[in-house]
N, C-alpha and C positions, 0 to 999 in steps of 0.2 A: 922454438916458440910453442910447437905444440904439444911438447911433451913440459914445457913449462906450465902451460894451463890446463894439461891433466893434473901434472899436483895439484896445480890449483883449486880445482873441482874437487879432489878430493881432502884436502887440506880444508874443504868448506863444508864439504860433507860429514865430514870429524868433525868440526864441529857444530853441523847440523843436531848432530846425534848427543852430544855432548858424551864423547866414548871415556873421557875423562870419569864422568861420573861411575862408572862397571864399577871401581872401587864400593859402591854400597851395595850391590851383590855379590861378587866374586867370592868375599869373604865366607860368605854364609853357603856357598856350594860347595869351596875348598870345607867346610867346617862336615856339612854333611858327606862328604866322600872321605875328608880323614878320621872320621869317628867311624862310617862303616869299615873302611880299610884295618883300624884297629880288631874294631867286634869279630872279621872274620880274619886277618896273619899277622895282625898287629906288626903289616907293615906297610909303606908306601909304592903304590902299582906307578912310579910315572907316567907312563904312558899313559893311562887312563885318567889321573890328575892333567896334565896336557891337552888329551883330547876334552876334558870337562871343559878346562879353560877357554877354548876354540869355540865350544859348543854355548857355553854359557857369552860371550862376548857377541857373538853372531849372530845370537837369539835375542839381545837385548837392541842388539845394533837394528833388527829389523821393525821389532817392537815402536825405539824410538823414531824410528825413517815414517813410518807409517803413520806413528803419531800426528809427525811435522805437515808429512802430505795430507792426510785427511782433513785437519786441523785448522791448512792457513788460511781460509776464510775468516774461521773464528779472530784467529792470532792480529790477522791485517785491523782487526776493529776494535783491539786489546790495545792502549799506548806500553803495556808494559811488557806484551811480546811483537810488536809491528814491527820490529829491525831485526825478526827472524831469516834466515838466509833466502825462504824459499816467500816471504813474503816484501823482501827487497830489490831478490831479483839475483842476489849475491851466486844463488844455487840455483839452476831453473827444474821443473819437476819432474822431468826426463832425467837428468841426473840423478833426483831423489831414487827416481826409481827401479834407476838401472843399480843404484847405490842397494837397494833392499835386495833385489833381487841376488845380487853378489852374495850379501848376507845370507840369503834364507837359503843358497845352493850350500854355501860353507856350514851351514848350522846343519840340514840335512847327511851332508856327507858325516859330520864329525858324528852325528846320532848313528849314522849306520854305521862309522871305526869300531863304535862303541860294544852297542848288538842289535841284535835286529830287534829286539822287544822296546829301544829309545828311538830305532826308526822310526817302529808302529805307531809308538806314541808319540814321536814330533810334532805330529799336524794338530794332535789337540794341542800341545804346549805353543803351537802360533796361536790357532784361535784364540787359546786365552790370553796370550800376550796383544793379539792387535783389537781383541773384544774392548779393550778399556775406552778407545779412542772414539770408538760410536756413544759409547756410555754415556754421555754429558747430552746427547739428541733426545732419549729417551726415557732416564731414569735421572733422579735426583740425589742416588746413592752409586753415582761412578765409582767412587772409590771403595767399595765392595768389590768391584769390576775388578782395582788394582791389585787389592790386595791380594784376590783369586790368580791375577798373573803372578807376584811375586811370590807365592803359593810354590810354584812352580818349581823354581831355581833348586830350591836344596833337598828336596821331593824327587827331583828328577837327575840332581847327581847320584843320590844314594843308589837311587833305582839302577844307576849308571856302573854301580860298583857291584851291586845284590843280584841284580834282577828281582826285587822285591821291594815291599813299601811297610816296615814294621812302625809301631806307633812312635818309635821314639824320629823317624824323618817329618810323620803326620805332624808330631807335636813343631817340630823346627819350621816347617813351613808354616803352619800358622803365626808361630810369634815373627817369625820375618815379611808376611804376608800384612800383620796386624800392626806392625812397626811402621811400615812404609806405607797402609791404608790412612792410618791416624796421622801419619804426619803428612799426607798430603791432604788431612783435614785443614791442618792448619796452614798449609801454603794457598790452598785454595780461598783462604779469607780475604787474600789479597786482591783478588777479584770478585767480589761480590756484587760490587754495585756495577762495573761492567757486564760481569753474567749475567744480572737481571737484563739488562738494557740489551745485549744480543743474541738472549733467547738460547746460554749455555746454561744446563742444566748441573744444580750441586745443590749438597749440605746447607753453605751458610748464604748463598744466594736464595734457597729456597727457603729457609731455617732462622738465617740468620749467624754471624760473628759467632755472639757469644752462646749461643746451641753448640754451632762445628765446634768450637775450643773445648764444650765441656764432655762431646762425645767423642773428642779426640786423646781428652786424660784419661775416658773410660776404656777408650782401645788399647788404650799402652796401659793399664793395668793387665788388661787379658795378655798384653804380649809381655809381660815381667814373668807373669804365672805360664806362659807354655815354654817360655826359656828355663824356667825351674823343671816342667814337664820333662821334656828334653833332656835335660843334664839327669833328672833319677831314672828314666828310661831308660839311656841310652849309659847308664852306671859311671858318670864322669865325676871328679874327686874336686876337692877343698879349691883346685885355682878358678877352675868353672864356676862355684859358686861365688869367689868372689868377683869374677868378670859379672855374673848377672849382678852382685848387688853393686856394681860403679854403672852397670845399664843402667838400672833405678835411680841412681842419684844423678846421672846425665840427663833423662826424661823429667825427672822432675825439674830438673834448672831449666830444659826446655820451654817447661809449660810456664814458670816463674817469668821468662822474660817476655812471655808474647800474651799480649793483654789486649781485648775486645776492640780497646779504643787507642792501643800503641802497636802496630804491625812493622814500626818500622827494625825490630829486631829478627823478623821470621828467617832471614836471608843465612844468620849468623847461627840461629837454630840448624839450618839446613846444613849448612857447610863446615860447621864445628863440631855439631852437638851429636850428628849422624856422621859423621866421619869417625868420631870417637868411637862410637857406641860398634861400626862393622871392624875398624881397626884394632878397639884397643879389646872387644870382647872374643875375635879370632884370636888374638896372640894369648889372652890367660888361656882360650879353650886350647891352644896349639899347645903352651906350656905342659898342660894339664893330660895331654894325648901323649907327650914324650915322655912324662915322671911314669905313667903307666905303664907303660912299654911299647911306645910306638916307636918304629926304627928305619929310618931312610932307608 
């Protein structure tokens, strides 16, 4: 029985975190540790792919736990997150946080496999990853807050493979930073009028709907242009370019179906349109790293 209700607990705690989601970063840190793996033996270090993987899944894991904890006051007064686990009851907060803590020892150690220079810098990569969840208390631009964590991710693989930060990982982390800022532009419409009402702070709560939407198409303009950045920096060929321009034409059907006064497609944006965009522009850029000469 009782090792039935530790799955339990943790089976809650998955999906606390929604670990399912790692798919919309993974990609883009496998993307900057196989481009540097190429620039310097143009070949694959598993082990260090492996530990990234570890490192990057533990570090998101702790981000999300943190969120949830900090958060469920907000959530419990939101009808569209009140059946959160930890504001059900499904997960109690002692669990959440023995759950983080598990996380943040695993992200830790994986940063030290790595070297001690992703050690050193671990502690800033939490801060910035659990910085977002206070963001909505104080500022009206959180999602500057996100993008700064997801900033993060493929910044801090490269760094994982170089011991360095050349402008072609600068440039990746910004368009995945700016990707996933602007489109929590537009998920956050969905709460506007409870944010006003519970005193969370954002975009189109403070702004307005159709503000967040239109400063949302201007941030995924900036992130088409540093994925272009990225691909001449970092010298990648013909598949790359064409993964960034089916990015542009996925962002822009994004922004076509989610309309001021129609939110009820944002869900479909989330889950199709961003699922495409980290899956299917990994596999041209993966393509595009083996025509070159990248070799398991």
């Amino acid at each position: 029985m009782t090792a039935l209700a530790e799955r339990g607990r943790v089976r809650k705690f998955l999906s606390l975190v929604m670990i399912e989601h790692s798919v919309f970063a993974l990609p883009f840190a496998y993307l900057a540790a196989l481009t540097a793996m190429w620039t310097q033996t143009r070949s694959v270090h598993w082990v260090q792919l492996a530990l990234i993987t570890v490192a990057m899944v533990s570090a998101r894991t702790v981000a999300m736990s943190a969120n949830r904890i900090l958060d469920r006051d907000f959530d419990a007064l939101n009808p569209r997150t009140a059946r959160r686990e930890l504001v059900t009851g499904e997960l109690s907060v002692r669990s959440a946080w023995v759950g983080t803590l598990i996380a943040l020892a695993v992200f830790l150690a994986a940063a030290a496999a790595l070297s001690w220079l992703c050690l050193l810098l671990a502690p800033v990569a939490v801060f910035a990853l659990v910085l977002y969840s206070y963001g909505k208390r104080f500022t009206d631009y959180p999602q500057v807050l996100l993008a700064l964590a997801q900033f993060v991710a493929p910044v801090g693989a490269w760094l994982a493979v170089t011991d360095g930060v050349p402008g072609a990982a600068v440039a990746l982390g910004i368009a995945v930073g700016t990707w996933i800022g602007g489109f929590d532009l537009i998920y956050s419409c969905q709460d506007a009028e409870v944010d006003r009402r519970i005193g969370s702070r954002s975009v189109p709560a403070r702004f307005g709907i159709a503000t967040a939407l239109r400063a949302s198409s201007a941030v995924h303009v900036v992130t088409v242009a540093a994925f272009a950045w990225f691909g001449a920096a970092a010298g990648l060929g013909w598949l790359w370019w064409a993964g960034v321009l089916l990015t542009g034409a996925v962002l822009v059907y994004e922004h076509l179906i989610v309309r001021a006064h129609d939110l009820s497609r944002v869900n479909r944006a989330f889950f199709t349109a961003n699922g495409v965009i980290g899956i299917g522009l990994f596999a041209f850029a993966l393509a595009d790293l083996l025509r070159l000469g990248l070799r398991a």
